[in-house]
N, CA, C and O atoms as a Tripos MOL2 file, in Angstrom:
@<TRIPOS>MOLECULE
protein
  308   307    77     0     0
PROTEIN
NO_CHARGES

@<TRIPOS>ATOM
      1 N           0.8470   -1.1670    0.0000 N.3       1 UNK1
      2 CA          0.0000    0.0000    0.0000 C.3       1 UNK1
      3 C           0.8980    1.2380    0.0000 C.2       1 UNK1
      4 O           2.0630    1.3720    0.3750 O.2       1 UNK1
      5 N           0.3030    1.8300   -0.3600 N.am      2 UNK2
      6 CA          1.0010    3.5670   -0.1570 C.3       2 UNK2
      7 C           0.0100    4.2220    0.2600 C.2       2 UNK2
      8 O          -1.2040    4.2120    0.0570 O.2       2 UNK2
      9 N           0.8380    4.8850    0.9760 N.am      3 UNK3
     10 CA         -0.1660    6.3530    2.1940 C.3       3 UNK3
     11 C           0.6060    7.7450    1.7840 C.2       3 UNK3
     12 O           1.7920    7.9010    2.0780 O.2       3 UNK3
     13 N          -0.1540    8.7510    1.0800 N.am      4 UNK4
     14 CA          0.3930    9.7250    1.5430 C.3       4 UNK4
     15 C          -1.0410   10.8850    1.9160 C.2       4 UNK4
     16 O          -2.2140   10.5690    2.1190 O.2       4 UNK4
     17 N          -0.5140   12.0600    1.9090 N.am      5 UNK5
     18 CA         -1.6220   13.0460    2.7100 C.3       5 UNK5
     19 C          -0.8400   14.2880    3.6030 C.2       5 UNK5
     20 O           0.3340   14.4000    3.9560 O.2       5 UNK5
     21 N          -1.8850   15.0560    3.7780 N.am      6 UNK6
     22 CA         -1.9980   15.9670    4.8250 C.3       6 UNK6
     23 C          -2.2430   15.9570    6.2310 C.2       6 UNK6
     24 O          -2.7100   14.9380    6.7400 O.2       6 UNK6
     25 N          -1.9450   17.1260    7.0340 N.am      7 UNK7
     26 CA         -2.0840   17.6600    7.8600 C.3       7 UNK7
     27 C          -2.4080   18.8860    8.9520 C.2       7 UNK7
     28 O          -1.5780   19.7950    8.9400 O.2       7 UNK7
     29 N          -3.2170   18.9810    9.6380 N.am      8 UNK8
     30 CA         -3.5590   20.4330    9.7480 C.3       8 UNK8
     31 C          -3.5170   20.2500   11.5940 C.2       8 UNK8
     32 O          -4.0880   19.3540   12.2150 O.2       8 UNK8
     33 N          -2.5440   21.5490   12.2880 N.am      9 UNK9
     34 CA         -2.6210   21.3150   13.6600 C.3       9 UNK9
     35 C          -3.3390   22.2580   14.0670 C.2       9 UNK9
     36 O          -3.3810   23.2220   13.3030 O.2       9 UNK9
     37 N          -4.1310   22.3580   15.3310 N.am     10 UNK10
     38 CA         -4.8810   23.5850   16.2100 C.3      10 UNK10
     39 C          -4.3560   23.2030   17.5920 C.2      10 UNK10
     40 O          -4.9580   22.2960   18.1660 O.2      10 UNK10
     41 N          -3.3360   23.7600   18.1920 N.am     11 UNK11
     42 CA         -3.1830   23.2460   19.2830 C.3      11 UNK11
     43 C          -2.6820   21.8800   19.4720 C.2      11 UNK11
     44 O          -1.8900   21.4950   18.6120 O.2      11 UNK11
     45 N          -3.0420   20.8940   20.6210 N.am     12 UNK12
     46 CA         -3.0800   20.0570   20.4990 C.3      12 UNK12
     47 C          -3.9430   18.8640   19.6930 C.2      12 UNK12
     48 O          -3.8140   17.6640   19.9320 O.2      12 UNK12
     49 N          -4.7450   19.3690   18.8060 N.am     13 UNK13
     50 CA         -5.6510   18.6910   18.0750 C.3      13 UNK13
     51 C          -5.1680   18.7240   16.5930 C.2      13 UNK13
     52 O          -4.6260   19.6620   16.0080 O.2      13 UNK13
     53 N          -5.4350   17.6840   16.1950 N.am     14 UNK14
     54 CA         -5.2190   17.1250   14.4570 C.3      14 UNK14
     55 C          -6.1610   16.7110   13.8390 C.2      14 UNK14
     56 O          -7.1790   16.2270   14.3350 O.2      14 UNK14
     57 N          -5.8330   16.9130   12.2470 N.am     15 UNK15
     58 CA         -6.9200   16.5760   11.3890 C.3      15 UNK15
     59 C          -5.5610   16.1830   10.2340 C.2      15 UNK15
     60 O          -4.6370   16.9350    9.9220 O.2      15 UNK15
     61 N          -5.7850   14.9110    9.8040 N.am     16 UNK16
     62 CA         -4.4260   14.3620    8.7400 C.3      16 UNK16
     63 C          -6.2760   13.6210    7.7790 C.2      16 UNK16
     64 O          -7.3530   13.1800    8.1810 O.2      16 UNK16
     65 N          -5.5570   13.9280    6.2840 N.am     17 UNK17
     66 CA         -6.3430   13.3310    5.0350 C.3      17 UNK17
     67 C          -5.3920   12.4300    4.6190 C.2      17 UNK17
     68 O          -4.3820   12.9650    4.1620 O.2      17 UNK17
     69 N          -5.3990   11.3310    4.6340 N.am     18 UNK18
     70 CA         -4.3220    9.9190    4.1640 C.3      18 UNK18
     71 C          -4.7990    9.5120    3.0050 C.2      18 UNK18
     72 O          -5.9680    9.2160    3.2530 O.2      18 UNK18
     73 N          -4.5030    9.2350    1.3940 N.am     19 UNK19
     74 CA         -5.1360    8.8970    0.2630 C.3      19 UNK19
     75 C          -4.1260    7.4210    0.6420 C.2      19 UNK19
     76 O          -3.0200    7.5170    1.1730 O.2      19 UNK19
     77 N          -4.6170    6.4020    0.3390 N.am     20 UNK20
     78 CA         -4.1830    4.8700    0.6430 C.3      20 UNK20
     79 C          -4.4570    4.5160   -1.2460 C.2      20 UNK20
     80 O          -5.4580    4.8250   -1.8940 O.2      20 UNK20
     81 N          -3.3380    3.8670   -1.7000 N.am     21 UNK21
     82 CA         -3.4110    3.0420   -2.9580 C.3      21 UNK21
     83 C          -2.5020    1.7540   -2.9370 C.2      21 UNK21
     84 O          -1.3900    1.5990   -2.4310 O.2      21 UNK21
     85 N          -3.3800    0.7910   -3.7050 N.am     22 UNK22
     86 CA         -2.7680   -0.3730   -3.1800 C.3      22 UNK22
     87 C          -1.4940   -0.5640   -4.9120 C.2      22 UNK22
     88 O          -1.8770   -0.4480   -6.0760 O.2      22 UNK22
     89 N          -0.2560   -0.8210   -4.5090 N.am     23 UNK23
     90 CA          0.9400   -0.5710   -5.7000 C.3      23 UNK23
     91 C           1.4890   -2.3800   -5.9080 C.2      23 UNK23
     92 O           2.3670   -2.6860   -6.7140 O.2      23 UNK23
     93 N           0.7860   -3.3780   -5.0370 N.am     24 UNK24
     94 CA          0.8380   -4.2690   -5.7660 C.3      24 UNK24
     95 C          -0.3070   -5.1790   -4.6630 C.2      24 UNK24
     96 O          -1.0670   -4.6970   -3.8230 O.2      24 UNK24
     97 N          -0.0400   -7.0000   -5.1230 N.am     25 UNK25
     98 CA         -1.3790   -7.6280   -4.6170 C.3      25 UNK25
     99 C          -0.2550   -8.4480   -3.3700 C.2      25 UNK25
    100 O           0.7250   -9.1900   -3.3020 O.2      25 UNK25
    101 N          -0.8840   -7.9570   -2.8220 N.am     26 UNK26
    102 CA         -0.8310   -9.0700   -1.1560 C.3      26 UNK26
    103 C          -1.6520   -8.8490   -0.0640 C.2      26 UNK26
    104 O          -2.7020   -9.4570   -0.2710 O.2      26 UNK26
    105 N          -1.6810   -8.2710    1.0010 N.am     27 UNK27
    106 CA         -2.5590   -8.1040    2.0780 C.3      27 UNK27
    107 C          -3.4190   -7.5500    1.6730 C.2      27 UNK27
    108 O          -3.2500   -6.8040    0.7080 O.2      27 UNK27
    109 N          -4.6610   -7.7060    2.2590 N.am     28 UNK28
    110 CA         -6.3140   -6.8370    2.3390 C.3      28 UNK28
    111 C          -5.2960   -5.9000    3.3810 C.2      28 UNK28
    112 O          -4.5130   -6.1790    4.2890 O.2      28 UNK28
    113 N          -5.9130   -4.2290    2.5100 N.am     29 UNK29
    114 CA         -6.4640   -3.6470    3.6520 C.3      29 UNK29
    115 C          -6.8140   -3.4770    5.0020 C.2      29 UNK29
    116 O          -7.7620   -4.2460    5.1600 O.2      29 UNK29
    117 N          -6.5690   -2.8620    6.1430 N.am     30 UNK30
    118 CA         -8.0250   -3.2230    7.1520 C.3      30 UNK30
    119 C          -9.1330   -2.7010    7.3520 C.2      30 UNK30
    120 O          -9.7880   -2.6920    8.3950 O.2      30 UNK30
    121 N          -9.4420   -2.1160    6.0510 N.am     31 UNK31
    122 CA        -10.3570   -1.3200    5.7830 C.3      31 UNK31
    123 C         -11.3490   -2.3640    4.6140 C.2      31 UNK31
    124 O         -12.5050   -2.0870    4.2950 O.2      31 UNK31
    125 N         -10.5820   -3.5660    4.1140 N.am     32 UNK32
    126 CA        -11.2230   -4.2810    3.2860 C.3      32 UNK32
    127 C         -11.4900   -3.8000    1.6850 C.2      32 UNK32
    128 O         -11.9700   -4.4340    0.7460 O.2      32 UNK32
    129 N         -11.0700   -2.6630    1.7510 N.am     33 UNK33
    130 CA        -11.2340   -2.3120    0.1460 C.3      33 UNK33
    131 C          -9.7900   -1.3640   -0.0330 C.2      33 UNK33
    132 O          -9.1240   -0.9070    0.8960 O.2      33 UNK33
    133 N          -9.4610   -1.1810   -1.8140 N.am     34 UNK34
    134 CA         -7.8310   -0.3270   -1.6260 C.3      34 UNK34
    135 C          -8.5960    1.0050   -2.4960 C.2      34 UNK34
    136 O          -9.7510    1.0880   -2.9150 O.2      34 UNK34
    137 N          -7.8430    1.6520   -2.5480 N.am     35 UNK35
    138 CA         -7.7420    3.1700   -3.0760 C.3      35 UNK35
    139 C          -8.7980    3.4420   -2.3950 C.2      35 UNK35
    140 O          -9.8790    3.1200   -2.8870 O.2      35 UNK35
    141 N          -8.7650    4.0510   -1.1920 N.am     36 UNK36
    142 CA         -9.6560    5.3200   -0.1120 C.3      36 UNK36
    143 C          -9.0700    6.5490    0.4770 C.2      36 UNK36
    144 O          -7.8760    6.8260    0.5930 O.2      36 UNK36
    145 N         -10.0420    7.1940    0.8070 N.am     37 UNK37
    146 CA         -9.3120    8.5700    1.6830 C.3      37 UNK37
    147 C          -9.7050    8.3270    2.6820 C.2      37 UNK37
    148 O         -10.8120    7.8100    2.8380 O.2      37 UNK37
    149 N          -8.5660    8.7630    4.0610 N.am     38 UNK38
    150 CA         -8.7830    7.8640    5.6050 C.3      38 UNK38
    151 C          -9.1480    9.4050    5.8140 C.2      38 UNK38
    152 O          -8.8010   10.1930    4.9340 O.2      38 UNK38
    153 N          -9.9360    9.9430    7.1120 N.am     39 UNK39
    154 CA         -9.9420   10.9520    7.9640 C.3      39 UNK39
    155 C          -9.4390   10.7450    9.3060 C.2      39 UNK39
    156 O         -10.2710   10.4870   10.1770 O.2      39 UNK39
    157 N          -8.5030   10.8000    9.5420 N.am     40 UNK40
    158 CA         -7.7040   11.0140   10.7530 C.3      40 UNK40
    159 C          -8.0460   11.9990   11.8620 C.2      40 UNK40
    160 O          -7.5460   13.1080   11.6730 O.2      40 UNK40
    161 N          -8.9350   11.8500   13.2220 N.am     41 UNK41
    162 CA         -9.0060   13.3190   13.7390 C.3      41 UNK41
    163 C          -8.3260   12.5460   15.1550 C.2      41 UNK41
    164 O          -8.3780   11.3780   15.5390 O.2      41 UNK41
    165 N          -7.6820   13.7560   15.7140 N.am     42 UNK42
    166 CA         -6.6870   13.1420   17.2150 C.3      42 UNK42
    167 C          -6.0920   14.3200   18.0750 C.2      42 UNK42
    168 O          -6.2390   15.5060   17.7800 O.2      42 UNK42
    169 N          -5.4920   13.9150   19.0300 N.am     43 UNK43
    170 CA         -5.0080   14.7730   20.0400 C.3      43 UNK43
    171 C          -3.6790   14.2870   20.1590 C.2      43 UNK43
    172 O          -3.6740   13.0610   20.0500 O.2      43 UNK43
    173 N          -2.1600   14.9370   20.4030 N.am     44 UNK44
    174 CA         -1.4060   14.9610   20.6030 C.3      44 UNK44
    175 C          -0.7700   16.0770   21.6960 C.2      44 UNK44
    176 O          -0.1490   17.0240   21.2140 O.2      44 UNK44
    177 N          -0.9130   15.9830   23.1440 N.am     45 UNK45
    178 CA         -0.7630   16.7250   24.0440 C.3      45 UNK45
    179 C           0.5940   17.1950   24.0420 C.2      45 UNK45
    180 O           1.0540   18.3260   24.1990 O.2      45 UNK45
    181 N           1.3350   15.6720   23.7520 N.am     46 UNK46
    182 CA          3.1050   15.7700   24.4460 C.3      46 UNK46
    183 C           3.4600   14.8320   23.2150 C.2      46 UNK46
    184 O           3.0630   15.0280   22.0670 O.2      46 UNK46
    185 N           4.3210   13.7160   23.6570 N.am     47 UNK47
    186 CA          4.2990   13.0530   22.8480 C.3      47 UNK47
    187 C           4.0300   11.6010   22.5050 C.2      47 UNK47
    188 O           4.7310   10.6850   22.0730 O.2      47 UNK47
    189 N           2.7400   11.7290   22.8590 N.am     48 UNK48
    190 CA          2.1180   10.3600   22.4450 C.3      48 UNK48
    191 C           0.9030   11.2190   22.2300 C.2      48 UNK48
    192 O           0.3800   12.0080   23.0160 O.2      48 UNK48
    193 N           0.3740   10.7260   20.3160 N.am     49 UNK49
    194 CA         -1.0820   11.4530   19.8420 C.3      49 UNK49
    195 C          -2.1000   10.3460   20.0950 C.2      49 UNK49
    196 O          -1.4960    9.3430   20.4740 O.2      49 UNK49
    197 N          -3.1780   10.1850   20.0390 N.am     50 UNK50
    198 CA         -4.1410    9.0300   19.4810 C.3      50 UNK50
    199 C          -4.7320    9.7140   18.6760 C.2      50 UNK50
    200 O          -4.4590   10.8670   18.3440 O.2      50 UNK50
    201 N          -5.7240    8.9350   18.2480 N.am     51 UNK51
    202 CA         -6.4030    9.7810   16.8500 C.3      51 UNK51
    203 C          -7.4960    8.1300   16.3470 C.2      51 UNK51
    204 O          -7.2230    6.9310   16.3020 O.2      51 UNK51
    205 N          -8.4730    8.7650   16.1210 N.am     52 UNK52
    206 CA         -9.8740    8.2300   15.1310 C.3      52 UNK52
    207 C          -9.7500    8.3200   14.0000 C.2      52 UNK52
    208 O          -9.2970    9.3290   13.4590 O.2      52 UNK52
    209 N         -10.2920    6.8230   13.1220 N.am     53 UNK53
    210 CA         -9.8910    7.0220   11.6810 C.3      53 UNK53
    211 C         -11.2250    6.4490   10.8100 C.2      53 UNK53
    212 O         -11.4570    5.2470   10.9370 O.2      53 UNK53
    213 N         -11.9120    7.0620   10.1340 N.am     54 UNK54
    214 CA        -12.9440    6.8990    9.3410 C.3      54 UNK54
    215 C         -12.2930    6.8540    7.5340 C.2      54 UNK54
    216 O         -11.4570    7.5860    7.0040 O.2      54 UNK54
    217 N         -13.0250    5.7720    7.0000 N.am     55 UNK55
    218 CA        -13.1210    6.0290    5.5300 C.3      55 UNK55
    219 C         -14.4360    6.2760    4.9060 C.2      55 UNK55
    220 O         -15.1300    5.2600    4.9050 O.2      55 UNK55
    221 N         -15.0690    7.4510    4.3020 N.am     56 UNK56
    222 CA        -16.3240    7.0700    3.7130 C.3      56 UNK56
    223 C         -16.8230    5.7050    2.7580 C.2      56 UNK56
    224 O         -17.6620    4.8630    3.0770 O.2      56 UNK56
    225 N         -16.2080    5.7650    1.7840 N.am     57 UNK57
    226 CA        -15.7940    4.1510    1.4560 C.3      57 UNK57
    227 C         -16.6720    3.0110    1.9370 C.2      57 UNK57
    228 O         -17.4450    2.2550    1.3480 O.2      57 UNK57
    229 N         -16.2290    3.1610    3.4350 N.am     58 UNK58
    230 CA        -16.8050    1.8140    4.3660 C.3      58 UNK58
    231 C         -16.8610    2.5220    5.1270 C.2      58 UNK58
    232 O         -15.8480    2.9750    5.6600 O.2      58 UNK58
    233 N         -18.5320    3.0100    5.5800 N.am     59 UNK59
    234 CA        -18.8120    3.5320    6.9520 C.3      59 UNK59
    235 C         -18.9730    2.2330    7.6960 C.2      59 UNK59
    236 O         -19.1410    1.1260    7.1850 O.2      59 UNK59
    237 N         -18.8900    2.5580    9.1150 N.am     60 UNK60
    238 CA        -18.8130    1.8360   10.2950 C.3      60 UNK60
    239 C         -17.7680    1.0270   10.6590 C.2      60 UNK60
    240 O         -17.7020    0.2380   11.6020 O.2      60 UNK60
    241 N         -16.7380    1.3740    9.5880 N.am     61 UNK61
    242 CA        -15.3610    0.8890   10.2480 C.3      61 UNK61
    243 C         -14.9810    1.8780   10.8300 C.2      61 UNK61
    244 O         -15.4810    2.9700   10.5600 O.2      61 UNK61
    245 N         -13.9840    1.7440   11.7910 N.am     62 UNK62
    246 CA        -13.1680    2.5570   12.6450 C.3      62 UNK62
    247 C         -11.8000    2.1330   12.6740 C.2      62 UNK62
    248 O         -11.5630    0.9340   12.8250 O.2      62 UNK62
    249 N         -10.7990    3.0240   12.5390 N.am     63 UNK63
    250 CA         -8.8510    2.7940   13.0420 C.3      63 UNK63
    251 C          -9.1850    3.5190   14.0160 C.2      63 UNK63
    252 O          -9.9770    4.4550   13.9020 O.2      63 UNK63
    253 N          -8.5680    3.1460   15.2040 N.am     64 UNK64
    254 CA         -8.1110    3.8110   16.7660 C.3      64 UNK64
    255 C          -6.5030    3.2880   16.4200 C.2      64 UNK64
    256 O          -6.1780    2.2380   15.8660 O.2      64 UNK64
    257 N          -5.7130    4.2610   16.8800 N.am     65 UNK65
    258 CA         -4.4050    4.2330   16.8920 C.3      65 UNK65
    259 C          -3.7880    5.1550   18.1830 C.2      65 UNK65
    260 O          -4.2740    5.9510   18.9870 O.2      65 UNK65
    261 N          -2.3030    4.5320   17.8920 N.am     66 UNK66
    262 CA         -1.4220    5.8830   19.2630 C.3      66 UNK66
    263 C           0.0510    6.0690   18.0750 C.2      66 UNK66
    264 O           0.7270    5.3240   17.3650 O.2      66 UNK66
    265 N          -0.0180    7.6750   18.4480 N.am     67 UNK67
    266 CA          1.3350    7.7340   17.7570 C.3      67 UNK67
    267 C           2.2980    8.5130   18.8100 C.2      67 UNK67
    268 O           2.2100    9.5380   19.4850 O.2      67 UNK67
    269 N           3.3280    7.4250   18.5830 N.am     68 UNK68
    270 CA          4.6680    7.9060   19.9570 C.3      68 UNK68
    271 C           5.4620    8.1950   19.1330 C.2      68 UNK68
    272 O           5.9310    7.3920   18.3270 O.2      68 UNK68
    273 N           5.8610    9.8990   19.2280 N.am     69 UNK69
    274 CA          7.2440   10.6540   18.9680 C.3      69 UNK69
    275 C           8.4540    9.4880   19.4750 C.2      69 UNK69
    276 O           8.4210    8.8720   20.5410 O.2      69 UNK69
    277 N           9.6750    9.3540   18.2460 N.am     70 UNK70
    278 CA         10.3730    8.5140   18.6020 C.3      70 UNK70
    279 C          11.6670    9.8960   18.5240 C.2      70 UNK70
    280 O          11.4870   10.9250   17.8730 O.2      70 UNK70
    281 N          12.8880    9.6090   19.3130 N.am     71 UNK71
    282 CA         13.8830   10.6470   19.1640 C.3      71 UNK71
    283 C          14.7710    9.7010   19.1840 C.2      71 UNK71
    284 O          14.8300    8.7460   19.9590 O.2      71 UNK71
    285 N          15.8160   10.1120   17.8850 N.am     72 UNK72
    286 CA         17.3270    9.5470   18.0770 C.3      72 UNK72
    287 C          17.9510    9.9380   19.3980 C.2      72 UNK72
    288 O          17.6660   11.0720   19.7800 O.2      72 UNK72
    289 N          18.8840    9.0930   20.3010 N.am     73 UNK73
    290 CA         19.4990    9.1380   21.0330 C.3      73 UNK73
    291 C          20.9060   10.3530   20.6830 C.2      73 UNK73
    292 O          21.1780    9.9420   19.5550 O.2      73 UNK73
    293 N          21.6230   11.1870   20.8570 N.am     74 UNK74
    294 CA         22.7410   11.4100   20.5070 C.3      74 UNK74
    295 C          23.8080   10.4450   20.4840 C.2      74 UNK74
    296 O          23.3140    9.4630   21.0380 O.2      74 UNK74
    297 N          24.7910   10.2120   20.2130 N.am     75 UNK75
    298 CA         25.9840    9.4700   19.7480 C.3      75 UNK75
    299 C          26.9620   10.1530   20.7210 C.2      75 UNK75
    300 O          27.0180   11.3410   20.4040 O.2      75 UNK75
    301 N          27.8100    9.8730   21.8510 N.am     76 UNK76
    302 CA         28.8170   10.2660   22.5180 C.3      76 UNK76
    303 C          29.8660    9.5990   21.5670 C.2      76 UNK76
    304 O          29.8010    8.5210   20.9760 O.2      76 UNK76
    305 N          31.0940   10.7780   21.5910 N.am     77 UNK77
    306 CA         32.1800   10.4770   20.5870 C.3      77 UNK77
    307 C          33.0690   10.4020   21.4130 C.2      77 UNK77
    308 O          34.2220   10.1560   21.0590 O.2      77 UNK77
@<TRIPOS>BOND
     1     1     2 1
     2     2     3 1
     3     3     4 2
     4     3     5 am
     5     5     6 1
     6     6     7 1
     7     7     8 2
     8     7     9 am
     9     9    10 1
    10    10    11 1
    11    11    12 2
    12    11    13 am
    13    13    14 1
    14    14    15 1
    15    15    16 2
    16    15    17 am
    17    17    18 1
    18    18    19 1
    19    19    20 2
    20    19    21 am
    21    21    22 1
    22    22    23 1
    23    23    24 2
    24    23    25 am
    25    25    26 1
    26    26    27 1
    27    27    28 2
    28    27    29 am
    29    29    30 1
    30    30    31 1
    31    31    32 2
    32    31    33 am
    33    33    34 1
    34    34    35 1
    35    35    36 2
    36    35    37 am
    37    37    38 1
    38    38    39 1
    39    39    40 2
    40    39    41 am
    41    41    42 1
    42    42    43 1
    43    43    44 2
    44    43    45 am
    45    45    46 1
    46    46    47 1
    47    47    48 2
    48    47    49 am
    49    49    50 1
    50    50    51 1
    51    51    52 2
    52    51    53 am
    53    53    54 1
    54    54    55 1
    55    55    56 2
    56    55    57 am
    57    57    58 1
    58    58    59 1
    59    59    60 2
    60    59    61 am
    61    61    62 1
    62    62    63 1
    63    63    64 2
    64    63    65 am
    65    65    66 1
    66    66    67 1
    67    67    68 2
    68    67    69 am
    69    69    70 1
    70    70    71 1
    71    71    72 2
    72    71    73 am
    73    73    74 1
    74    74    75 1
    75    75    76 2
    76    75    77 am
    77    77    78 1
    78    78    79 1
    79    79    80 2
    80    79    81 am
    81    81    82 1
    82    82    83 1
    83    83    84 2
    84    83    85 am
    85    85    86 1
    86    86    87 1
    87    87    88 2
    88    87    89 am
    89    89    90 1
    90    90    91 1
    91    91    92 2
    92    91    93 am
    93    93    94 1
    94    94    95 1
    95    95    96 2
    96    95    97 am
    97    97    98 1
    98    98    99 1
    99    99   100 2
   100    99   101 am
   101   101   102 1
   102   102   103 1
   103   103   104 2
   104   103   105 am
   105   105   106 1
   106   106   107 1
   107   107   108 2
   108   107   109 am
   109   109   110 1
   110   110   111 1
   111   111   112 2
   112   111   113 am
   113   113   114 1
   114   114   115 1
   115   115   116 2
   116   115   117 am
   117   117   118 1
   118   118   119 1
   119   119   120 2
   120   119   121 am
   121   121   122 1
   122   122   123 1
   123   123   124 2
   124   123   125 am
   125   125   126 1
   126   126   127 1
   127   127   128 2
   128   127   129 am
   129   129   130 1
   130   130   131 1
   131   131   132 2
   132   131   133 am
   133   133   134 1
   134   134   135 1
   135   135   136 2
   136   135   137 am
   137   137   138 1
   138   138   139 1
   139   139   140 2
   140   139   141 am
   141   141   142 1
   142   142   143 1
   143   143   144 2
   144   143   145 am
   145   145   146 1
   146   146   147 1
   147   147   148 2
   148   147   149 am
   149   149   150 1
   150   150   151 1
   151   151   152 2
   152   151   153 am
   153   153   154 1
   154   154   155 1
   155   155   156 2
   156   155   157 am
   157   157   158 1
   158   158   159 1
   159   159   160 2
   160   159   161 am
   161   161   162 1
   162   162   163 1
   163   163   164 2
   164   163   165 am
   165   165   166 1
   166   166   167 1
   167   167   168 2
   168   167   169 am
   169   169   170 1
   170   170   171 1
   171   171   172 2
   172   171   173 am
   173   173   174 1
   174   174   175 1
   175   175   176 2
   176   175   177 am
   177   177   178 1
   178   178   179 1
   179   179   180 2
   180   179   181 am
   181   181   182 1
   182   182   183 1
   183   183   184 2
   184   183   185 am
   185   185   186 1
   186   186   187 1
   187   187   188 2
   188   187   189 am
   189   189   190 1
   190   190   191 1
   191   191   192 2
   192   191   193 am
   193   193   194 1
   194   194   195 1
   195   195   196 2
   196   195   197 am
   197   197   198 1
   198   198   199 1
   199   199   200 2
   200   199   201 am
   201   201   202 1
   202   202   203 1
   203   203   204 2
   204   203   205 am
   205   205   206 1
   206   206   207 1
   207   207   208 2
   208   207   209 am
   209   209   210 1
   210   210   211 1
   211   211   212 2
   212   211   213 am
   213   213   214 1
   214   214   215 1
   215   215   216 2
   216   215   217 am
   217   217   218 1
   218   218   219 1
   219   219   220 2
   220   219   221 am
   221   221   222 1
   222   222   223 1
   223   223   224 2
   224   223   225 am
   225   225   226 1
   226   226   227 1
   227   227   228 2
   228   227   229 am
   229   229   230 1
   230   230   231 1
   231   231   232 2
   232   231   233 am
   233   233   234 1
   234   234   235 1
   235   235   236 2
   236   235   237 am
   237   237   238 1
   238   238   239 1
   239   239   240 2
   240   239   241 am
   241   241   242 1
   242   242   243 1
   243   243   244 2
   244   243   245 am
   245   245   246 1
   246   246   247 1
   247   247   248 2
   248   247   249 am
   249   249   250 1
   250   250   251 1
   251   251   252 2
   252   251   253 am
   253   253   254 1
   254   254   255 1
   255   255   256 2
   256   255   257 am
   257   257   258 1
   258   258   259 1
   259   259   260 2
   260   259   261 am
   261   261   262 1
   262   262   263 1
   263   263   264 2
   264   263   265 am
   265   265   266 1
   266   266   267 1
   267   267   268 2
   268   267   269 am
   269   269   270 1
   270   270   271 1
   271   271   272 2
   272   271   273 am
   273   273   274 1
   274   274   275 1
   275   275   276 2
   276   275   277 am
   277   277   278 1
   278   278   279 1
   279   279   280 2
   280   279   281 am
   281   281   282 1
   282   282   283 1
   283   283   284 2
   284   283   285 am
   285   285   286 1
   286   286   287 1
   287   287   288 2
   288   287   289 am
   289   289   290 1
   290   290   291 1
   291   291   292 2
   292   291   293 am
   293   293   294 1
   294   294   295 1
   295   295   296 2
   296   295   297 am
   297   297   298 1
   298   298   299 1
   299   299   300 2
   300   299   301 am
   301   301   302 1
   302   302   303 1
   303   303   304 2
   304   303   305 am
   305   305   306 1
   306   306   307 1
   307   307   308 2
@<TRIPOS>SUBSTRUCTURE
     1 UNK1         2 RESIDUE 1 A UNK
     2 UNK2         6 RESIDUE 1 A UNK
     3 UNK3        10 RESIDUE 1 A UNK
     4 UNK4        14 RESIDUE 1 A UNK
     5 UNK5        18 RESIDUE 1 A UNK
     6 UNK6        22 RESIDUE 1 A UNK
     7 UNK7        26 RESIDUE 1 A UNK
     8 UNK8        30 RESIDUE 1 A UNK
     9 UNK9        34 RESIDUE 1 A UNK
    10 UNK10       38 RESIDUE 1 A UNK
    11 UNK11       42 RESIDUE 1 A UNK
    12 UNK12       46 RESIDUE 1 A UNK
    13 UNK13       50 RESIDUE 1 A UNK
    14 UNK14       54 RESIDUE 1 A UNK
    15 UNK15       58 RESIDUE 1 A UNK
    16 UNK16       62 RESIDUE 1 A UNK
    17 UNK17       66 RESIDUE 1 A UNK
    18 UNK18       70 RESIDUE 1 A UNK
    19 UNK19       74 RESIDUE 1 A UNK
    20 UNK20       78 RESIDUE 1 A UNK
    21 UNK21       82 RESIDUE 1 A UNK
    22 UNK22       86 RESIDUE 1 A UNK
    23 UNK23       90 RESIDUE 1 A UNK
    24 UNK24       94 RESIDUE 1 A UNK
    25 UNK25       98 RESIDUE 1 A UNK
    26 UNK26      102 RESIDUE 1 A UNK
    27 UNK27      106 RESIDUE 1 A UNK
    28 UNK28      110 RESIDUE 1 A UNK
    29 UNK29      114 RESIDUE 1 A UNK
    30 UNK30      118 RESIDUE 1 A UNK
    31 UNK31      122 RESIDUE 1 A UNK
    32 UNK32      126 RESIDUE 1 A UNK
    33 UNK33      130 RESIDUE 1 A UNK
    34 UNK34      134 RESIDUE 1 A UNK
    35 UNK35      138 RESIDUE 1 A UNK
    36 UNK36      142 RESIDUE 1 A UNK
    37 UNK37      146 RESIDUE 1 A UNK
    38 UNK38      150 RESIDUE 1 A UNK
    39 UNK39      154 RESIDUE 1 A UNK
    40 UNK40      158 RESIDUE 1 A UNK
    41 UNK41      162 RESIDUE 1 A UNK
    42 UNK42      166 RESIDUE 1 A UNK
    43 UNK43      170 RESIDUE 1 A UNK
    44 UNK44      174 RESIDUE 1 A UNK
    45 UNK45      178 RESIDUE 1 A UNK
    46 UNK46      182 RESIDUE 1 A UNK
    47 UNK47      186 RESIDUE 1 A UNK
    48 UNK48      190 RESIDUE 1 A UNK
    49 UNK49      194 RESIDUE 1 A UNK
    50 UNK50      198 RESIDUE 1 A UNK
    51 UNK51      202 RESIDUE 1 A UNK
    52 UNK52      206 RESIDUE 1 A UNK
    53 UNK53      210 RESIDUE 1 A UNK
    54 UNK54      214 RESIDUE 1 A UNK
    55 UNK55      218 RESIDUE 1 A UNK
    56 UNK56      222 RESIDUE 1 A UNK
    57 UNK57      226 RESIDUE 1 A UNK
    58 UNK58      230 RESIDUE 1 A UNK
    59 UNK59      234 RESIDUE 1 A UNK
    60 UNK60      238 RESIDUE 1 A UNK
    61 UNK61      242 RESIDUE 1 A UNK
    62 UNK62      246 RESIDUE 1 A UNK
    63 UNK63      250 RESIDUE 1 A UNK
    64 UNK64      254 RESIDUE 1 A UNK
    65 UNK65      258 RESIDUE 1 A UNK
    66 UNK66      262 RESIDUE 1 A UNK
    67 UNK67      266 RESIDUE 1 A UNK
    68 UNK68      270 RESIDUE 1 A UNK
    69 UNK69      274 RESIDUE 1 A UNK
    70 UNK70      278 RESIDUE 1 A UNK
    71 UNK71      282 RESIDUE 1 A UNK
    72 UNK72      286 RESIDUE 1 A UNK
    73 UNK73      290 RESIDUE 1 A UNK
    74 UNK74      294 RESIDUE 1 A UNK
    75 UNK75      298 RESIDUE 1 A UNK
    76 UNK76      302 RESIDUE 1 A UNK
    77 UNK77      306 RESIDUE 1 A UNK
């Protein structure tokens, strides 16, 4: 699959548009169908966001997710 898309911040609140296309055949989806637009809406206080994910596509599915800020460590020389 490929994901790409937008993003829009207010604060701690998000709104990301994800266009999903499927670029060859292996896994379903978990949405069960390929080429959709996801709506992403979430909160990111610090750094861990969650966020709700709808496709019109297929109403009454739902993605619940968590996204954790990862940081490289520095390198002591």
């Amino acid at each position: 699959m490929i994901y790409s898309g937008t993003c829009e911040v207010d604060g701690d609140r998000f709104t990301a548009i994800v266009t999903i296309k499927r670029h060859s055949e292996r896994h379903a989806s978990v949405f069960g169908a390929d080429n959709l637009t996801l709506k992403l809406e979430g909160t990111c206080p610090g750094k861990i966001g969650k966020y709700v994910g709808t496709a019109e596509r297929v109403p009454g599915v739902v993605l619940e997710g968590t996204l954790i800020l990862s940081e490289e460590r520095p390198t002591k020389c």
